[in-house]
N, C-alpha and C positions, 0 to 999 in steps of 0.2 A: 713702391710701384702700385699706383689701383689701376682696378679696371671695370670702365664704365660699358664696357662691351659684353663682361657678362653677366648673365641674368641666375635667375634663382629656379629653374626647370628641377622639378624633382627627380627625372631620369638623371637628372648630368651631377645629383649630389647624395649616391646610391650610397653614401660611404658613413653619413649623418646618420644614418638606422644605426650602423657597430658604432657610431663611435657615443648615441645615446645608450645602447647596452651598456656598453666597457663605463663610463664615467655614472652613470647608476648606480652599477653594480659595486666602482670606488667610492661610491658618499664624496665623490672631491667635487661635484653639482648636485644642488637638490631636484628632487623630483619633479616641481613646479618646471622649473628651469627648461629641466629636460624634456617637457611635454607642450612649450611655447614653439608658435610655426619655425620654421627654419631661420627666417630674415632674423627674426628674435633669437635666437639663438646663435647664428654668428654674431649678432652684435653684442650678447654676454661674453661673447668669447675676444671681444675687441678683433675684430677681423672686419671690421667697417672703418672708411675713416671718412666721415661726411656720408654722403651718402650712396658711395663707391665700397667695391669691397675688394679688401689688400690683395697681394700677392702671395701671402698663405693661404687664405682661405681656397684658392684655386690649385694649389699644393698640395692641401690636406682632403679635399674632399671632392674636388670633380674628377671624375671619367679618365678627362683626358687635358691634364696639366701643360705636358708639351705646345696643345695649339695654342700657351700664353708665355710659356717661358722656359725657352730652350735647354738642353741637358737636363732637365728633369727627368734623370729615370739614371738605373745603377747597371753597372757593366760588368761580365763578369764572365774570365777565361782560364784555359787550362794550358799551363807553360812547360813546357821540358827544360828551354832556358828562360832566355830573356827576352832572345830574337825569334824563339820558335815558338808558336801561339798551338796547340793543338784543336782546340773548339772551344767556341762560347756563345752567348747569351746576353740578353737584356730583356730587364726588367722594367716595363711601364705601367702607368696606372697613376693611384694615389700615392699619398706615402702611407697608409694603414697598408692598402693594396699590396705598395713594393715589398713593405715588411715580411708580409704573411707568404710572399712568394720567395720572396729570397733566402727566406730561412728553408722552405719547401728545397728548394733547387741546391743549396748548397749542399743539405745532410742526405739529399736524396742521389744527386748527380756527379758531384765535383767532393763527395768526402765517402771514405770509407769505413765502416766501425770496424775495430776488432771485436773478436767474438771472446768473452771467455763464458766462465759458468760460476757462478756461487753457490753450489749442491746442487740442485734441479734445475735453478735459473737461468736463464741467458742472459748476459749481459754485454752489450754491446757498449764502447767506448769510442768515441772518435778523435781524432787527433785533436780535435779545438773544442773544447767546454760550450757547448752550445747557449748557453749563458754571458757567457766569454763575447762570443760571438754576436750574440744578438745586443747587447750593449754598445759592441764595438759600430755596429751599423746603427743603431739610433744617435751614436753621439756623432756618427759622421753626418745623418741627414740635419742634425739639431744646429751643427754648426758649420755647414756648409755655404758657399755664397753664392747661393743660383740668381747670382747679373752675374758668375762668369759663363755660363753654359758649356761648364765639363764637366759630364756626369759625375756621379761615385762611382770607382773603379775598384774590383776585385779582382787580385790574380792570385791562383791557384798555382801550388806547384805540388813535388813529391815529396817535400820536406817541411814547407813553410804554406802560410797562406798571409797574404797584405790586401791590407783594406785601405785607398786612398781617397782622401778626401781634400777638394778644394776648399778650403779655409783660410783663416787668419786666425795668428795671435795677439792678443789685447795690446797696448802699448805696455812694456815695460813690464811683461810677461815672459815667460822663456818655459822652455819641455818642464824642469826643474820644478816650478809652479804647478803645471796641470801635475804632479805627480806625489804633490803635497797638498794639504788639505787648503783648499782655496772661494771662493764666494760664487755662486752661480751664473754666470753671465754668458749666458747664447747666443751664438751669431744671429740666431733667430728666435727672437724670444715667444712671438708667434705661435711660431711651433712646437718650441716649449711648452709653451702655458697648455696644448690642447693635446699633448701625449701624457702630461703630468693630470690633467683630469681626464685621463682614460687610465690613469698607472702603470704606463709604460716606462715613464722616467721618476726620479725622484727632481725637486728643486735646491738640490742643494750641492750640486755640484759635483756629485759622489760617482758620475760615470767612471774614468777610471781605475777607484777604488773597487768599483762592482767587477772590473773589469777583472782587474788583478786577485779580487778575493776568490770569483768562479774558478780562476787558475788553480790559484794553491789551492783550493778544496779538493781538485778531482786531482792534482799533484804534478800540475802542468807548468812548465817552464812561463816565466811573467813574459809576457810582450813587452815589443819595442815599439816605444813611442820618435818619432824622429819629425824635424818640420825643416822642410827646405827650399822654401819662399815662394814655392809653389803651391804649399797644399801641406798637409798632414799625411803622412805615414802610420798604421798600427799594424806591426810584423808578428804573427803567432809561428809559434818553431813548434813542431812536432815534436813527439816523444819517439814514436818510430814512422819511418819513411810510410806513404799510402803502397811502396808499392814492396813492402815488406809484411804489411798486413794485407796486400789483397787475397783473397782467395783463391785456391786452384779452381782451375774450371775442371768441372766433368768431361767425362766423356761424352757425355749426350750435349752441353753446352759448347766443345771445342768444335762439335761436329756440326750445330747449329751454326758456328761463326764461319767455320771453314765454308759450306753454303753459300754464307751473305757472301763471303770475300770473291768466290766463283763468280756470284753473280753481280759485282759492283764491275769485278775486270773485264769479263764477259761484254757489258758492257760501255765501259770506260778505259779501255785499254792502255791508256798513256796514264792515266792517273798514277798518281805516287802512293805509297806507303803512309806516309804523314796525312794526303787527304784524306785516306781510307778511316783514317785512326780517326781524323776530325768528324768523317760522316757519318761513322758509328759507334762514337762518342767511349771509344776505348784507348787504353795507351798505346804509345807507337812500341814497347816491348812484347804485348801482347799481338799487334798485327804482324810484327815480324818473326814472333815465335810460331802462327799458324803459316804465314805464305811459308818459313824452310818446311813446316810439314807438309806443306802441298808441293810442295818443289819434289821434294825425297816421298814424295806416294808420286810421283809424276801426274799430277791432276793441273801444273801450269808452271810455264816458263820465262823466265827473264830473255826476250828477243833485245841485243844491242846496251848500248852503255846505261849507266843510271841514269842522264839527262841525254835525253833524245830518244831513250829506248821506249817499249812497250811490252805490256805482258799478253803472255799468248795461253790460253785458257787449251786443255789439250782435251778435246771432244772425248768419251768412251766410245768404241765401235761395238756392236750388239752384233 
């Protein structure tokens, strides 16, 4: 797909500054290279075809990819089951952009470290090799097939985390293949070529080898790879549950949430438990474990059945 509608505006390709660092800094472009205007420089990167420029180039480095080709951008939510969605997010932008946000949002929002100590050190662990992880979303943008317009889709749970991706497999290719040593061939080879000269990916096909070698190093269960005509599945299974590693809250934290939840009911009196958990991006064990403590201090009541009912905030009298 080109597109002769869009132009070369410096604001709208704020993304070509990182990605001439990164590919400097690789030696996989010369200097020259990287110092020729913009126009010259997607066309080393074959992201022109005549005198249109493709459908990665608009991927990789404008602003805002969406206003040219829809489901560009990565989704990503917090499950209790399948059917129960707790909160989530998305991710828009480039794809250097997506990258640098999604790896931010996952280890910051949606994953928990354990804490241990090596003598004086602290060392935090997380359920998914963060290596692990960030391979496993470059090789879904790499070979993803944005003419369907269905994002990349990430779901979180408390045991596992899956990363899907809309893709294909080669003809006469099968799981078996991607899981033995095989030839490099990208659903977008585009994109390829211009993460491989920043050193994000290697060309040789090794994604999930990298994938699986980050596991066994930190001594994590191998992911499942699965493909079900839809799209690609890659399933990480945790070592222990998120919600066995979370942390106690303090007392000065339980007493902060109990607060917020005063003042969400307070406010929103028919609200459920579930939204509570969604609005303030905590599990539904943790909001149910503070409303029975505000129930049993009598700070607020359950008026009427679970569906239909509403909570009833019980004022202090002074």
């Amino acid at each position: 797909m080109l597109f002769p509608q869009v132009g070369l505006k410096s604001e709208d390709l704020s993304s070509l500054d990182q990605f001439r660092k990164l590919a400097l800094k690789s030696n996989r472009l010369d200097k020259e290279t990287l110092q020729e205007s913009d126009k010259n420089l997607l066309d080393k990167l074959h992201l022109y075809s005549g005198k249109y420029l493709k459908k990665a180039a608009a991927l990789l480095f404008y602003n805002d990819p969406e206003k040219y080709i829809t489901g560009a951008y990565i989704k990503i939510g917090f499950f209790e089951t399948d059917s129960e969605l707790i909160y989530q997010d998305e991710v828009h932008g480039n794809l250097f952009e997506q990258i640098d946000k999604i790896m931010d949002l996952v280890f910051t929002k949606y994953l928990r470290a354990y804490i241990s100590y090596d003598g004086i050190y602290r060392v935090e662990t997380f359920p998914v090799p963060k290596e692990a992880f960030r391979e496993g979303i470059l090789n879904a943008i790499a070979h993803k097939d944005y003419a369907s317009g269905v994002p990349i889709q990430i779901s979180v749970y408390d045991d596992k985390l899956m990363i899907f991706n809309n893709g294909y497999l080669h003809s006469g290719w099968t799981i078996t293949t991607l899981l033995e040593k095989h030839s490099s061939q990208p659903y977008n080879p585009d994109i390829a070529n211009a993460f491989f000269r920043a050193t994000l990916i290697e060309t040789w096909g090794r994604g999930i080898e990298k994938i699986q070698n980050a596991c066994k190093k930190e001594g994590f269960p191998l992911p499942e790879i699965s493909f079900d005509g839809s799209g690609f599945w890659l399933k990480f299974t945790y070592k222990e549950s998120l919600s066995r590693i979370a942390p106690e809250m303090t007392e000065e934290m339980s007493e902060e949430m109990s607060d917020i939840i005063i003042r969400i009911l307070r406010k929103n009196p028919a609200m459920s438990l579930k939204e509570v958990a969604q609005l303030v991006h905590k599990s539904s064990r943790t909001i149910e474990r503070t409303v029975k403590k505000l129930k049993k201090d009598g700070k607020i009541d359950r008026i009427g059945p679970k569906k239909g009912g509403y909570w009833k905030v019980i004022e202090e009298v002074n």
